[in-house]
N, C-alpha and C positions, 0 to 999 in steps of 0.2 A: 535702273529704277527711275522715274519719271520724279522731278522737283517738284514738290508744293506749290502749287501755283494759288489758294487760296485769297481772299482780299478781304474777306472777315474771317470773325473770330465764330466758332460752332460749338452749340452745347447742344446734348443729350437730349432728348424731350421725346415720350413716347405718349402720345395722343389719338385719335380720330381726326379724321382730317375725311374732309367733300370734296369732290372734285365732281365740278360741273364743266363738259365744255359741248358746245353743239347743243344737241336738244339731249343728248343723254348725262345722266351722272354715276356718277363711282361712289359709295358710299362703304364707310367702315376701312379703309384706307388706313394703315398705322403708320407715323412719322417716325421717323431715325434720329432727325438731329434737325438741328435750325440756326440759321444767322441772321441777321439784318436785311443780308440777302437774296437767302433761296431758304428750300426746304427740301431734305432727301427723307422721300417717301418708299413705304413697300406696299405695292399692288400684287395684285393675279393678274392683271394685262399688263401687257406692252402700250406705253403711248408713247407716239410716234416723236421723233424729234423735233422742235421747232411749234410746235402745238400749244397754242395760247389755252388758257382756262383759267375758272375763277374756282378760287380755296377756300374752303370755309374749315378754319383749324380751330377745334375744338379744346380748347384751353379753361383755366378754371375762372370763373365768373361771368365771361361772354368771349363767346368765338373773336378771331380774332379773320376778317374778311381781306384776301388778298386776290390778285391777279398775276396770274405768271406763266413762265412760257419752258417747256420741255428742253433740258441743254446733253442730257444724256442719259442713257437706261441701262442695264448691268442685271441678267437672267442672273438668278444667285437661288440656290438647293438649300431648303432648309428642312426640320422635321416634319412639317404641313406638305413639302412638294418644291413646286418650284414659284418662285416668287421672280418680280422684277424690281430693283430699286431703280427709281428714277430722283434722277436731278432736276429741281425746280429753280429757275432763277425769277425771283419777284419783279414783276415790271411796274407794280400799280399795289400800292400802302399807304392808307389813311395815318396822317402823320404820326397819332397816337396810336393807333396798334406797331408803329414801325418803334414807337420811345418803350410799350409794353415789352416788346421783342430784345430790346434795347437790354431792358431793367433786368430781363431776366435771364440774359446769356450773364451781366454781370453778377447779378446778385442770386439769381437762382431762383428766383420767387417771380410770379405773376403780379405785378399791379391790376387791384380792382379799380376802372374806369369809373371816373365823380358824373 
């Protein structure tokens, strides 16, 4: 069995999430979990490894806007069929969506932006 290699800490978080990259988007997208940062998402595609895009994660009181780049995908069978989870690792967060992210792996709660 492979060691944790982790470098943050992940909480739970089952959201909507956009995914724009190119000229097309993915919409309806449900997130798995979230750290500081990346984000493991579940699609119906495959996106390819290494594949920059921008997120748009729908959290409660305003999305929270990222950028980030594809680090791994995982076909996974569920009752729906077949899904892919993919590993997002964040390359580009507006300082305070990154402190929102922050508040709420600690405390569990969203910060509403002043």
């Amino acid at each position: 069995m492979r060691g944790e290699r982790r470098r943050f800490l992940r909480e739970p978080i089952y959201v909507r999430v956009k995914v724009r990259h190119n000229d097309s988007a993915l919409t309806g997208l449900m997130s798995l979990d979230i750290s500081v940062g990346g984000i493991r998402l579940l699609s119906p595609e495959e996106l390819p490894k290494d594949k920059v895009m921008e997120l748009q994660i729908n959290v409660p009181s305003s999305p929270v806007i990222a950028r980030g780049k594809v680090v791994w995908t995982k076909e996974v069978e569920t009752e729906e069929g077949n899904f892919f989870q993919i590993g997002i690792q964040f390359i580009e967060v507006k300082p305070e969506d990154k402190a929102r992210i922050e508040t709420f792996i600690r405390d569990g709660i969203w910060i509403i932006p002043s």
